[in-house]
C-alpha positions as CSV (number, residue, x, y, z in Angstrom):
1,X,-11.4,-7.5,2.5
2,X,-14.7,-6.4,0.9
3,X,-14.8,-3.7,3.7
4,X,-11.4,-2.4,2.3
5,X,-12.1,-2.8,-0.9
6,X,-15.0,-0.6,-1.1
7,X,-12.9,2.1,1.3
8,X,-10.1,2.2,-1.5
9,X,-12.6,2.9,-4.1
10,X,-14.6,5.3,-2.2
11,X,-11.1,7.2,-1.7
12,X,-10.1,6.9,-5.4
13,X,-12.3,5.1,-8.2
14,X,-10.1,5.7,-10.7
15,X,-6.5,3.5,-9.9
16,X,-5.1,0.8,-11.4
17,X,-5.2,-3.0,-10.4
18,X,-2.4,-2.7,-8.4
19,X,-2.6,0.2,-6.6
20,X,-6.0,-0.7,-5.3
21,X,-3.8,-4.0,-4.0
22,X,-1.9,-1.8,-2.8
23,X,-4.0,0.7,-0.9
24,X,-6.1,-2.7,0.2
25,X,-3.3,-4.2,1.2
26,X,-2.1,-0.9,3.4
27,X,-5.4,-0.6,5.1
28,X,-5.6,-4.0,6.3
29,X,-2.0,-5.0,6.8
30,X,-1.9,-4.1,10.8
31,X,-5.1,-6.2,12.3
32,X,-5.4,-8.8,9.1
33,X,-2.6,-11.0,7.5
34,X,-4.1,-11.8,4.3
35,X,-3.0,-11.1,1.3
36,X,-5.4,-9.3,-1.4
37,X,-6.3,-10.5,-5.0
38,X,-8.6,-9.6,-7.6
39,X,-10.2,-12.2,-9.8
40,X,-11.2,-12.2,-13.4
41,X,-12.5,-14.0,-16.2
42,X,-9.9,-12.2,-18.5
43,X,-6.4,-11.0,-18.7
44,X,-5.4,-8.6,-16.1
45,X,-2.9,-6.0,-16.9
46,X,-1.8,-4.3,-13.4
47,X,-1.2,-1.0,-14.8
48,X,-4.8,-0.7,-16.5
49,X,-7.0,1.6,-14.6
50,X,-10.2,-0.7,-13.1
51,X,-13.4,1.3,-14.2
């Protein structure tokens, strides 16, 4: 997940919290079954874009 994490940003820095689930989620989907998340220590609005 880090892998794809990193990949997504590289792409695009600048997206919100759920399209980089999203674009995470895409790149992994055929070979891994996991489901991505994103942690924090605060409130997470989905739409916000992640600096």
């Amino acid at each position: 997940m880090s892998w794809a994490y990193c990949e997504v940003m590289k792409r695009n820095p600048k997206q919100s919290y759920k399209q980089i689930l999203r674009e995470v989620y895409n790149m992994t989907y055929p070979r891994y079954h996991q489901t991505p998340q994103l942690g924090s220590s605060h409130k997470i609005v989905c739409s916000f874009v992640l600096l």
